[in-house]
Every structure is written in C-alpha cells, then in structure tokens.
matplotlib code that plots the C-alpha trace (Angstrom):
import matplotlib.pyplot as plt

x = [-5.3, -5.2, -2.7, -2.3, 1.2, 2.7, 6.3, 9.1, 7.6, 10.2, 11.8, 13.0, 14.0, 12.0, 12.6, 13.6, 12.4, 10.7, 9.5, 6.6, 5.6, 2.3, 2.6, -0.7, -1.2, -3.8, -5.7, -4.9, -4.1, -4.1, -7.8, -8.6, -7.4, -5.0, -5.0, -3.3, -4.8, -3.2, -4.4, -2.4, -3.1, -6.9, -7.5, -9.9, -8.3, -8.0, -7.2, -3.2, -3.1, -5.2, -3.6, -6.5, -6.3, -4.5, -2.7, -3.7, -5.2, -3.9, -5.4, -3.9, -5.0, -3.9, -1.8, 0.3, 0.5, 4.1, 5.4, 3.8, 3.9, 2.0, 3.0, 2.6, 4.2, 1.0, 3.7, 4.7, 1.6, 3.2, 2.0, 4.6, 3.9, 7.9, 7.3, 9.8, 10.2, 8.4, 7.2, 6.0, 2.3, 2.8, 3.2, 0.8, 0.0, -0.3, -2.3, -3.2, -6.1, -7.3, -10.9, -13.4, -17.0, -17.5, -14.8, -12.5, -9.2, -7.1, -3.3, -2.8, -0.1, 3.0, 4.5, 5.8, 7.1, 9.0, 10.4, 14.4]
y = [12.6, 9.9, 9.8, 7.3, 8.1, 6.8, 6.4, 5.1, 6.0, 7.7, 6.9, 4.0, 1.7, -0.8, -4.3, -2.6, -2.8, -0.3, -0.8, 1.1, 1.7, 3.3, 4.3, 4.4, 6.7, 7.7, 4.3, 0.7, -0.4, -4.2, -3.9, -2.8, -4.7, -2.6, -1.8, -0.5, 1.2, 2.9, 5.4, 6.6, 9.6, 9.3, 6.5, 5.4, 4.4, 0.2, -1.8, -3.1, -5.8, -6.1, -8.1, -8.7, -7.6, -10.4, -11.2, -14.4, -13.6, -11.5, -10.5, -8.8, -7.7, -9.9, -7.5, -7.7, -11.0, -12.9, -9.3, -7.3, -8.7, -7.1, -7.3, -5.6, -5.4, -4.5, -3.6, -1.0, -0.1, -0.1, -2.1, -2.8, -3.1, -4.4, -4.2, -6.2, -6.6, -3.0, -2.0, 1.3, 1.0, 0.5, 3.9, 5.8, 7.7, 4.6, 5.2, 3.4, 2.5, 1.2, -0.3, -1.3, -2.3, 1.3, 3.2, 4.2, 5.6, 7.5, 8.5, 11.0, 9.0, 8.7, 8.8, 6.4, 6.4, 3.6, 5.1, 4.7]
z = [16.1, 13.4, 10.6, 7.9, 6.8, 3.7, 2.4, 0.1, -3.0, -5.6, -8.9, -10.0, -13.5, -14.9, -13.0, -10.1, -6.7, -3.7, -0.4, 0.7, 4.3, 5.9, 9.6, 11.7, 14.1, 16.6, 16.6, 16.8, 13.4, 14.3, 14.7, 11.0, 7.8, 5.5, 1.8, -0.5, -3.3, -6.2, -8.9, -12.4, -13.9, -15.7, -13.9, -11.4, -8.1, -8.2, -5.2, -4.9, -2.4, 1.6, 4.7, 7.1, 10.8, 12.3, 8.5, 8.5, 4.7, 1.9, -1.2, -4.4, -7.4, -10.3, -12.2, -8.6, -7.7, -7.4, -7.9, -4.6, -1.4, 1.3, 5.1, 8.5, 12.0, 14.4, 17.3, 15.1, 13.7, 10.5, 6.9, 4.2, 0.3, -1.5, -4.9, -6.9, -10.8, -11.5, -14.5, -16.3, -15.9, -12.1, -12.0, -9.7, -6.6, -3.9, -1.2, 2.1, 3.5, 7.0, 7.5, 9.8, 9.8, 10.4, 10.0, 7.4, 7.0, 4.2, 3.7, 1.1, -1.0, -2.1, -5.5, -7.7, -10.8, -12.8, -15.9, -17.7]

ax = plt.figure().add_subplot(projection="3d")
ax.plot(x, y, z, "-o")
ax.set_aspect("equal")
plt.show()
C-alpha cells in the first residue's frame, strides 16, 4: 500500500524554526523527485521547494529561498523540509508530493501555523 506520510507541522512564533518530514512507503521513493507544496486558506496550492531523485538539484520557490532548505535520506525513504526564520504568511497546510513520468503521489498534509 502506498503512503506519503507527512509530519512536524504545529505552532510556532515568528522567526522560529520547524522541521518537516514525509515518510514514503509502499514504493521506492529514491526513484521519484519530491516536493513540497503548500496551500493557505483561499489560496491556490503553490510549490515550496523539489530535491530531484538522486538530489543532485533543488529548487524553491523564491519567497523560500535562504530560509527553507529541502533534503532527503533515500535509505530511509524519508524527505525533510527545516524551515528557519518563519514568518506569518508561511502559514499553510504543507503537503508532499512524489513524482514520476507517470506517476504521482499525495500526502494529506500537515499543519502549520506561525502566529505570537
């Protein structure tokens, strides 16, 4: 059965920092690039950062970069988003996302929320 599982999100002050993890189960998560995606309330859902299959190249979206940084651990089947220096509008639902040519992946999310 696969499972995208996502988690680490919660509360936490402006400036601070979280470590999100997504665990991969049921297929071979080194074979597929991974995303993460986010989406705040009446928004539409934007792309956060990607680390390609052997993460040899990253991307992030330029809100993120220098404050995001995107990793994984293909023994564990396991990709890591640490967010440092958060801010309000950073708050969303972050999702994570595997991808192939032809297939596609989902997790359902996990919350986070950077308020005082």
């Amino acid at each position: 059965q696969v499972q995208v599982v996502e988690s680490g999100g919660g509360l936490v002050q402006p400036g601070g920092s979280l470590r999100l993890s997504c665990a991969a189960s049921g297929f071979t998560a080194s074979n597929y690039a991974m995303s993460w995606y986010r989406q705040a309330p009446g928004k539409e859902r934007e792309l956060v950062a990607r680390i390609s299959a052997f993460a040899d190249t990253t991307r992030y979206a330029d809100s993120m970069k220098g404050r995001f940084t995107i990793s994984r651990d293909n023994a564990k089947n396991t990709v890591y988003l640490q967010m440092d220096s958060l801010k309000p509008e950073d708050t969303a639902v972050y999702y994570c996302n595997a991808r192939q040519v032809l297939k596609e992946y989902w997790g359902q999310g996990t919350q986070v929320t950077v308020s005082s």
